[in-house]
N, C-alpha and C positions, 0 to 999 in steps of 0.2 A: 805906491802910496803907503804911508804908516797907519791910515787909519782910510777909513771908507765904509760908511753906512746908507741905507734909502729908506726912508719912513714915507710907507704907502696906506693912501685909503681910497679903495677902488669900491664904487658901488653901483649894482649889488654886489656880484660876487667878480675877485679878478684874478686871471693869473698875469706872472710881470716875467718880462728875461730881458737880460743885458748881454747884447754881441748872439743871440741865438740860442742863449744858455737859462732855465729857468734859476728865478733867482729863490735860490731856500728851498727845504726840501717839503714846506707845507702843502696842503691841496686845501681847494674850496677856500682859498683866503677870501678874507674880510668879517671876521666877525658879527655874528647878531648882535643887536644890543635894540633897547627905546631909541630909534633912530631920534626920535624929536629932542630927547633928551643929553644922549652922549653916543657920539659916532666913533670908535677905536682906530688908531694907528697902528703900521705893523713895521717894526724893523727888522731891516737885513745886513747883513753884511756881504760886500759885494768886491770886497778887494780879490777875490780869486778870479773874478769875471773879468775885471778890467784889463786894457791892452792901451799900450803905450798909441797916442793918434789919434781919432775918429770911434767913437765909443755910441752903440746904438741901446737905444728901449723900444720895447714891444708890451706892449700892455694889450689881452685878450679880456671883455668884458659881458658878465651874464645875469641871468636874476637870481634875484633872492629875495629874503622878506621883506628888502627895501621898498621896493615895487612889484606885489605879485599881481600881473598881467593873465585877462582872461588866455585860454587854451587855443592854439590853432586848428582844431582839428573837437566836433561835437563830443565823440566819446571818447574823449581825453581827459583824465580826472585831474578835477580841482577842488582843493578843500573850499568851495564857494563862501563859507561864515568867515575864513581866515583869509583873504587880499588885501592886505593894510596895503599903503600908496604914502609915503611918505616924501614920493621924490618931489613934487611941485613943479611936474614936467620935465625932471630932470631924472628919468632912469637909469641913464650908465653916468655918474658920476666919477671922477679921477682926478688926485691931487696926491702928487709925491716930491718930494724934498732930498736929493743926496746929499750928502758932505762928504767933501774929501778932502787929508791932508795929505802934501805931496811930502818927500824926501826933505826938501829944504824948507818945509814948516809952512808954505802958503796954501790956505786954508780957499778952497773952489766949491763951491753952488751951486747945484741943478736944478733946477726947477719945472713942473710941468705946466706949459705957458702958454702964448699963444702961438706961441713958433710951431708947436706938435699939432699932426695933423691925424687924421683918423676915416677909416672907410669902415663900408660896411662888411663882416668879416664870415668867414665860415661856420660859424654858430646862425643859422636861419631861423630858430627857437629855442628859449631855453626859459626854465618855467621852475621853481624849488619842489612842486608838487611833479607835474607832467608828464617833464621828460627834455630832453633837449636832443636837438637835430643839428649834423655837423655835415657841412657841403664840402667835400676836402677840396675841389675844384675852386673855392673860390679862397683857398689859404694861397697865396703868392707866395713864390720858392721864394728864400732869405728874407724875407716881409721885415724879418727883426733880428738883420743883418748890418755891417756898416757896409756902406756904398749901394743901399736898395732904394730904385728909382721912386719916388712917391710924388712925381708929379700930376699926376692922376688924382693924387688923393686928398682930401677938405681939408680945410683949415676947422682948426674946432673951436667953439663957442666958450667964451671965459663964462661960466656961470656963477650964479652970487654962491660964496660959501654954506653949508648950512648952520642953522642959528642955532645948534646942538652945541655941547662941550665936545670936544674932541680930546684924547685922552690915550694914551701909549696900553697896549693891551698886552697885559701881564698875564691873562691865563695861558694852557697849555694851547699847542697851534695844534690842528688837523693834520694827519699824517696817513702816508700807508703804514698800514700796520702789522699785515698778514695776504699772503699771496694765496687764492683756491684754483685748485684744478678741476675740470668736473669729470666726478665718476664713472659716468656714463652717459649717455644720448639716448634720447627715446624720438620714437617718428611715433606722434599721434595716431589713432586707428581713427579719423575724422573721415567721413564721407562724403566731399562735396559737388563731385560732378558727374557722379554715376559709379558705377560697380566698380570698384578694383583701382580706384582711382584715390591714391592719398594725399593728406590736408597741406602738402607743403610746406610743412612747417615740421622742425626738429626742436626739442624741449632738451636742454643741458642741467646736468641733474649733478648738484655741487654737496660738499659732505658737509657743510657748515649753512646754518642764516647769521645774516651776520650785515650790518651796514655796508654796503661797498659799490663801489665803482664800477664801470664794465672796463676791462682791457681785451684786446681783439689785434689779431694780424688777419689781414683778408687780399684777397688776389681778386681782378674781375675787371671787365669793362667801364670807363667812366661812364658817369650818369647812371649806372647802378645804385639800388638803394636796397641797403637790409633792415630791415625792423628788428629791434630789441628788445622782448617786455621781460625784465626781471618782479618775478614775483617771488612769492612763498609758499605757494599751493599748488599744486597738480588734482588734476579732477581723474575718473576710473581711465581715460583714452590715453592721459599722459600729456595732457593739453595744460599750459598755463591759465591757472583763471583766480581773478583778483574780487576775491569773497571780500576782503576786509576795506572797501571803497562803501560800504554802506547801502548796498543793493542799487549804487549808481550806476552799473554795468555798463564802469568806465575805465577805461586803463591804463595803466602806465607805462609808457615807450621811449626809447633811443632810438631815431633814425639815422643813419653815416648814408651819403652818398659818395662813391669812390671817384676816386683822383684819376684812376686809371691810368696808374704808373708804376706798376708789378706790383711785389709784397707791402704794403700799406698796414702801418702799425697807428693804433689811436685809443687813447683813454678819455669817457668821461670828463668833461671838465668838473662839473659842478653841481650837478644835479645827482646825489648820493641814493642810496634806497635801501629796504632792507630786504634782502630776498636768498632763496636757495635754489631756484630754481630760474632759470633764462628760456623762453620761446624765443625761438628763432626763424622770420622768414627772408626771403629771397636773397637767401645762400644757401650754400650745401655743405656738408663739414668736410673737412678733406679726406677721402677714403674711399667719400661717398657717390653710387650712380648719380653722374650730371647732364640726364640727356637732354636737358635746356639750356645747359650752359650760363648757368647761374655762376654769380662770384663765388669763389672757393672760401671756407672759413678755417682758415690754417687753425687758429687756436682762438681761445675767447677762455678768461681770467674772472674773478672778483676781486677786486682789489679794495681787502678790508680798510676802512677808512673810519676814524675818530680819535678824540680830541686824546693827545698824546700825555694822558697822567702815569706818572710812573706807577709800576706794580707794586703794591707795599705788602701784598700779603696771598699764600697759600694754604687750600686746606685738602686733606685725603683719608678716609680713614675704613674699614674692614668691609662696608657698605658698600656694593655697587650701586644701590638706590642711590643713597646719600652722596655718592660721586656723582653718579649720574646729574641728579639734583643741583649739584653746586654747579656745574659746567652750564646747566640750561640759566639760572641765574646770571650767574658771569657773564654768556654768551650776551646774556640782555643788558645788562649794563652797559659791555662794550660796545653795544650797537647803538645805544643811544647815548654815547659820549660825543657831544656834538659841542656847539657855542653855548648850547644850554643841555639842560639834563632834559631830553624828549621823551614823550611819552610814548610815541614809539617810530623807528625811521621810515617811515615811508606814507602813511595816508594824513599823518599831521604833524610829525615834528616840533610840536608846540612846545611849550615850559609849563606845560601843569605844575604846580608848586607843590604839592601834596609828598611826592616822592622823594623831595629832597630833605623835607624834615625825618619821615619815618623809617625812610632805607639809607638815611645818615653814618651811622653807625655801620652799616652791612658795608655800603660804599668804599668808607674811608678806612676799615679791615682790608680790603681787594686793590684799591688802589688809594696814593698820595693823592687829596682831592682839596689839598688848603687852597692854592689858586684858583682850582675850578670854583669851588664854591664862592668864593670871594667875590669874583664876579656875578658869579649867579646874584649873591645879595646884593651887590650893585644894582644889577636890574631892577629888583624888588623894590627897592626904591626909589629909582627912576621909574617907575611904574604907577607905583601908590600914589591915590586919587587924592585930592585937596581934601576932603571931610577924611582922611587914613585908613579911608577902604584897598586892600589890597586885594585885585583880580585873580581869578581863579591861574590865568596865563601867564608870567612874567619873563620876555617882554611882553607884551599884551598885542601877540597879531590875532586874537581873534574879534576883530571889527565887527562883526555882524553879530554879536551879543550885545547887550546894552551893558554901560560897565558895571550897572545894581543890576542886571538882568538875571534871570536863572541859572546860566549857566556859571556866573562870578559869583554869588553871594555863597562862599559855602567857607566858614572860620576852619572847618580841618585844613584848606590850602592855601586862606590867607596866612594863617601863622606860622607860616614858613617865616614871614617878615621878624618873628620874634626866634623860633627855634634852631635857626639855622647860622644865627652869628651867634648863639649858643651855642651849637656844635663846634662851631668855628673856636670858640675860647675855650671851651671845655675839652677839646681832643687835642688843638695842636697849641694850645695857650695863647692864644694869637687874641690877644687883647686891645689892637686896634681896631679888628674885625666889628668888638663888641662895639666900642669907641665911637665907630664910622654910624655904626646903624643905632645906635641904641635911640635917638631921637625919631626915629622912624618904629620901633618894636612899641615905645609908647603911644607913639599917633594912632599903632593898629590896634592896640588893647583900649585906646580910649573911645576907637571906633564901636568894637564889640560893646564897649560898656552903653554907648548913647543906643542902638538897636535893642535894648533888654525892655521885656516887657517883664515887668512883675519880676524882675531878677532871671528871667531864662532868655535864651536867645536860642534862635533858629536856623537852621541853615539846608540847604537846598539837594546836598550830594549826601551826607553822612558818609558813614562806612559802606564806600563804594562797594557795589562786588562782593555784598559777603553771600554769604552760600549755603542751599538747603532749602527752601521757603517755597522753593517751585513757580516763584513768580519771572524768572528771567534776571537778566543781570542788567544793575541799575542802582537808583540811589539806595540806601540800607534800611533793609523790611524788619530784619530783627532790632535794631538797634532805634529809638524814636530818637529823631534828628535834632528835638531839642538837645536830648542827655546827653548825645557827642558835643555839641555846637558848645554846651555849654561847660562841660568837664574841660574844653579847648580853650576857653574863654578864663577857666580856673587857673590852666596852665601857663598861659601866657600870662597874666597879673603873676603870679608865682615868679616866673622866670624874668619877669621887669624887673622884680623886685629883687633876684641874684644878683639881675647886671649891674645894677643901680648900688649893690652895696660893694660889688667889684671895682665900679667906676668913683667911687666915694660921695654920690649926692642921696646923704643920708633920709634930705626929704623925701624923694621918689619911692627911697626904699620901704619907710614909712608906709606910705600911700599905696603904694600894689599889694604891701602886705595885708594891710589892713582890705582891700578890696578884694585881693583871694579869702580870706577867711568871709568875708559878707556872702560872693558868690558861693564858696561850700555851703555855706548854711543854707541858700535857697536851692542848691542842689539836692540839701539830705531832705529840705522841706518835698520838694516836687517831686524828687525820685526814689530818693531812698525807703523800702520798707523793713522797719526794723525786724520785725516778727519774722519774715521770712527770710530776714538776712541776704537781701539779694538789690540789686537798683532793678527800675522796673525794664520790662524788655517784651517784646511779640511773642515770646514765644522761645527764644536762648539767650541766655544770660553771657556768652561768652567773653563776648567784645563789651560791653556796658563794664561789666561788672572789672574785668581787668584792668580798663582803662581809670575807674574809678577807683583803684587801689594803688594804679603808678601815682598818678597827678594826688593823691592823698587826699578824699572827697570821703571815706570810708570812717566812722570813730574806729577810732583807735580797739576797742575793745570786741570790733567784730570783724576784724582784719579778717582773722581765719577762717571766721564763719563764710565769708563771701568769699572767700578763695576757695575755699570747699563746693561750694555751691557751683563755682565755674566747672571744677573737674566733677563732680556729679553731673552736671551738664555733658562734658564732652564724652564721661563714658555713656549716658545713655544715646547718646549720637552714635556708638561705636567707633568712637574716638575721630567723628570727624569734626575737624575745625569748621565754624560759620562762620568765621569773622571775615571779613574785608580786607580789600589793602591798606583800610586808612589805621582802622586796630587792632591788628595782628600785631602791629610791634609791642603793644601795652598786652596784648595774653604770653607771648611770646615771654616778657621779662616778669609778669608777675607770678607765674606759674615757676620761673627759673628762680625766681629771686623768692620764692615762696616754699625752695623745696620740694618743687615738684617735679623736674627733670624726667622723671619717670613718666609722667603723663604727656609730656614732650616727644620722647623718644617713640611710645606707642602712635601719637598722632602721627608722628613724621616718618612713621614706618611703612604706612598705608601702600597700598597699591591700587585698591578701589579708583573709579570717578570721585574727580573732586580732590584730589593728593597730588604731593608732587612725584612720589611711585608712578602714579596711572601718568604723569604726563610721561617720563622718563622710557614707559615699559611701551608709550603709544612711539616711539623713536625718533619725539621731538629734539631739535638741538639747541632753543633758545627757549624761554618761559612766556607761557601765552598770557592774554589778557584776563582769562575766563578760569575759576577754579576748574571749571570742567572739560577745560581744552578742546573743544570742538574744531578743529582743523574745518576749515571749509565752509565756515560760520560767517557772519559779520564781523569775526572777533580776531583782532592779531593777535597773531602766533611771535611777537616779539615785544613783549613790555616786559620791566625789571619792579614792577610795582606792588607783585606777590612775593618779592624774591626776602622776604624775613630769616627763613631758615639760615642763609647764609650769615645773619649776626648771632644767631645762638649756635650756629658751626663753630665757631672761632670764638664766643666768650665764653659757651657754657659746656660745647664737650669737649673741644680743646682745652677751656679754660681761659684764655687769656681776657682780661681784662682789668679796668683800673680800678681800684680804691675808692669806695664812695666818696666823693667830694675831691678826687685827685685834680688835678689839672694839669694839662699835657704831658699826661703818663711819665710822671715822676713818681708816682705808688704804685707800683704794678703786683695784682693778684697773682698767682694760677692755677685753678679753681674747678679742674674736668670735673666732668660728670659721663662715666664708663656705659651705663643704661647697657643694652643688649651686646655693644657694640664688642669686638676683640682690640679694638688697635685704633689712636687715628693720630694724628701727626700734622702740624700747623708754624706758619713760620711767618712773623709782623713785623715789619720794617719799619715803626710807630716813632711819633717825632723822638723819643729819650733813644734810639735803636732799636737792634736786632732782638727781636727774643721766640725762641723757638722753643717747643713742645713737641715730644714725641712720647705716647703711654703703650703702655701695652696690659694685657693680662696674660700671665703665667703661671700655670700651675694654681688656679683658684686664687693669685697673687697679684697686688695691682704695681707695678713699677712704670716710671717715668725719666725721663730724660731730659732737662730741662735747660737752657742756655739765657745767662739773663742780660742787658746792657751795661754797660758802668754809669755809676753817679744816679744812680736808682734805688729806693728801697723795695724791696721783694719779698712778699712769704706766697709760698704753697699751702693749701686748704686740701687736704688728701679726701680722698674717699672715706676714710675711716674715721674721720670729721679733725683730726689731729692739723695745727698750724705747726707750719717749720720757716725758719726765716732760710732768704736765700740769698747769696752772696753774686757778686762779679762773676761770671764765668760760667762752664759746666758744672751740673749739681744732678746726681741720679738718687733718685729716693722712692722708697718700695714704705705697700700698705698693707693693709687687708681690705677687702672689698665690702 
């Protein structure tokens, strides 16, 4: 054929092959999305599969957040608040469409119809939280072959379509991404049946966490069964134990029972996890005494998995902290590259919206994330309630909060709705982005406005996670939740009021401006004390006071003074940050963008509790939940929601970044800032191009190395405060320090 495509949407989760062959090289197909609202299609291209004759489909189908079904098994975790159910008794739904044009131009149709038939398959459970169980005994050899007998097997039920949009799904597809071996093997020291007798169980110990898959070759007798729990913790015996299920003292497993037909190879369909560590029972590793004669475990894999954004940016520099540091960030990110941005892979998977507005910028530095995000804002508005309340979730699987309940009312992560097709137009110029949503950023700022009492509004989470206070980690003790809710509430009327003058309806423009300047004034009224030049706070000014100086809540004439006041704050802390994940990006840039880089470099030097030193030096591989890193806590050891450091790596000691008011990096700065460091070197594959940085110090002497794109304007801001314009090409220019 000259052309040949198949647009699938298998729900929950499906894998497809034609003739025996999988079709695409994605995993976990089917997209999340507001099932009620818009259900995605996936295209393939399928002309290398086809064969002249008799041409077969196999469609394998499992759960997902379409319909999350309770657990087969009591201590088997499930995020209980999040089981949305959208199917309307139709769990495994399946609807695919080929085309093919032949040689002489006649254009043939496939369709999945009532002719296809369907049994029930070697998946016995499969669950987005749990774990899934694979019978290989009951896969039929050639099952999704041509010429495979299926007379045996049902006719399947034509169901009504869903009353969603359905919609061709443009972001990046799921992929392997990276293959792990593990390190070594540990035998638990467990004692279960008296003296000298061990727990049966071997724990595989991998050099990365990281979202992934299991892959396994295994040898054994059919009706053999091995248990698989990928976790992230090991406890003192060398046992898997799963702390971050929330004291559910429940767990997450893969069971395979064998086919019992020698070397037997099998991946994971679809049920991903984040973990560095795998228990293993009833097998033996190959090497190993089998005086029971258990199935042999020739080998067993992680097969990293997440959503395939291309790489657009590198950073390295004189620091092993700061190396260290950037890897545990990255590692989190990559792990929770999913259909949405998770908050972390394995106990929730959810869309918290929070992290997509603040670690925006760190994001779309490390990877190309124009599509991913684009969709993400999709959701966001398939999501957003009728009165323009956006939930703290989008999509919104967590059912079991009410959607004004506690855990949704909080304006730092509904304004993703506003700040995130901001990011979108303001990094990659993508001015449809704005376009699509901008009627939805007004519903949510008109939302925030009707909630205000007396001019202030409140909200439920604050600066999540900030630190110091001794109370526990939770909503923000330092920071009172009006003065985030409402400096949020400023930003989004501000930022209406950019798009609106971008998009040309000069009324709206009007109107948000005029409502940011009302809501600042009842900010300086409530919060601001002039005299002590600071916004009010518990106890550190850090996060209030920063945040109030991006969003521009501060007069003008005591800029400084409150910028002072933060760094007086953090050295009397001994330079440790309190702020949260929601406002560390606002201390992060006002201290940068204030001349303070030095008070930067000292925080982010730390090695104490509470730093990203101490996590680095504890020989984490991904970025935990908790400043204080606690391995073994209630708290994952894989969220990207502290990971700030990583945008002031690459704008502010690298340097690179854009031109206030640029739009998709067509004024490109580069602007380091040296602080203790000897050397660091950074490289952004940013919508205008390549532009790389490499500095050094020499001889008490600052030199740089600079490479810029074409059809850009460029200057350098040296150490020595001197601007130099910068042309096409390579440019190396030396300072004094």
């Amino acid at each position: 054929p000259t052309h040949a495509t198949v647009r699938v949407i298998g729900l929950g989760h499906y894998m497809l092959s034609l003739n025996g062959q999988q079709v695409g090289e994605s995993l976990v197909n089917q997209p999340w999305s507001q099932y009620n609202k818009t259900v995605y299609w996936q295209e393939f291209d399928i002309r290398p599969l086809l064969r002249k004759g008799e041409n077969s489909w196999g469609v394998l189908l499992g759960n997902s957040f379409w319909s999350v079904g309770p657990a087969n098994d009591t201590m088997r975790y499930i995020k209980t608040d999040a089981m949305p159910d959208y199917s309307k008794g139709y769990p495994y739904l399946l609807w695919l469409e080929a085309k093919i044009r032949t040689e002489d131009g006649k254009e043939v149709t496939v369709t999945s119809d009532e002719s296809w038939k369907w049994t029930e398959g070697p998946l016995t459970f499969s669950n987005i939280y749990a774990g899934e169980d694979f019978d290989a005994r009951r896969l039929p050899t050639g099952w999704n072959a041509p010429g495979f007998d299926d007379r045996s097997w049902k006719k399947v039920e034509v169901a009504p379509a869903p009353t969603a949009a359905t919609e061709a799904f443009t972001g990046p597809p799921i992929k392997a991404m990276q293959v792990f071996q593990a390190e070594r093997i540990v035998t638990p020291q467990v004692q279960l049946a008296g003296p000298g007798r061990a727990s049966g169980e071997y724990t595989y110990v991998f050099p990365q966490n990281s979202s992934a898959l299991l892959r396994f070759t295994v040898e054994g007798a059919a009706g053999k069964t091995i248990r698989f729990k990928p976790c992230e913790f090991i406890d003192s015996t060398g046992r898997v134990k799963f702390t971050y299920t929330w004291g559910t003292k429940k767990d997450i497993w893969h069971d395979y029972t064998l086919r019992g037909s020698g070397a037997e190879q099998h991946q994971v369909l679809f049920c991903y996890v984040g973990c560095q560590y795998v228990g293993v029972t009833g097998a033996v590793p190959e090497g190993y005494p089998n005086p029971d004669n258990l199935p042999v475990l020739k080998t067993l894999e992680l097969v990293h998995v997440r959503a395939a954004c291309p790489e657009a940016g590198m950073f390295s520099c004189s620091s092993d902290l700061q190396n260290g540091a950037f890897r545990l960030i990255d590692w989190s990110i990559r792990s929770n590259l999913s259909y949405v941005a998770t908050d972390c892979p394995h106990r929730e998977k959810n869309g918290w919206q929070e992290q997509n507005w603040h670690m925006a910028r760190a994001f779309s530095y490390r990877f190309n994330a124009q599509t991913f995000f684009e969709k993400i804002a999709h959701d966001v508005r398939d999501t957003q309630l009728p009165d323009g309340h956006v939930p703290t979730n989008c999509p919104n699987y967590l059912v079991g909060v009410r959607p004004h309940g506690y855990w949704n009312e909080a304006p730092e992560w509904g304004i993703s709705s506003v700040l995130l097709p901001w990011h979108l137009y303001e990094w990659y110029g993508d001015r449809k982005a704005l376009a699509d949503a901008f009627k939805s950023m007004r519903r949510y700022v008109d939302y925030l406005s009707s909630q205000a009492v007396d001019g202030i509004i409140t909200s439920n989470l604050g600066d999540w996670y900030d630190y110091g206070h001794g109370k526990g980690d939770g909503p923000s003790q330092w920071t009172p939740n009006q003065a985030s809710a409402t400096a949020i509430w400023a930003l989004g009327a501000k930022t209406v009021a950019q798009a609106a003058k971008v998009l040309g309806k000069n009324r709206e423009e009007a109107a948000y401006r005029k409502l940011f300047e009302q809501v600042k004034k009842d900010f300086q009224r409530r919060f601001y004390d002039p005299q002590r030049k600071s916004v009010l706070n518990h106890g550190s000014c850090q996060a209030i006071n920063s945040t109030a100086l991006c969003v521009g809540l501060i007069p003008e004439e005591d800029r400084k003074a409150v910028l002072q006041a933060v760094v007086d704050d953090v050295e009397r802390w001994g330079y440790q940050q309190t702020v949260g994940e929601v406002l560390q990006v606002f201390f992060v840039r006002a201290l940068a963008e204030g001349g303070r880089n030095d008070v930067l470099h000292k925080v982010y030097s730390r090695e104490t509790r509470g730093s990203y030193g101490y996590m680095v030096r504890q020989g984490l591989t991904t970025l935990p939940e908790s400043w204080d890193a606690r391995p073994g806590t209630g708290n994952s050891m894989n969220h990207y929601m502290l990971g700030h450091l990583m945008e002031w790596q690459f704008a502010y000691v690298a340097g690179i970044r854009q031109q206030p008011g640029d739009i998709g990096w067509h004024r490109i700065l580069i602007a380091p800032n040296p602080g203790a460091l000897d050397s660091a070197s950074a490289s952004f594959n940013g919508p205008s191009g390549m532009i790389k940085v490499r500095w050094e110090k020499k001889n008490g002497k600052f030199e740089m190395n600079v490479n810029i794109p074409s059809g850009v304007e460029a200057e350098a801001l040296m150490p020595d405060g001197n601007r130099l314009p910068l042309k096409e090409g390579t440019a190396v220019l030396k300072s004094e320090l």
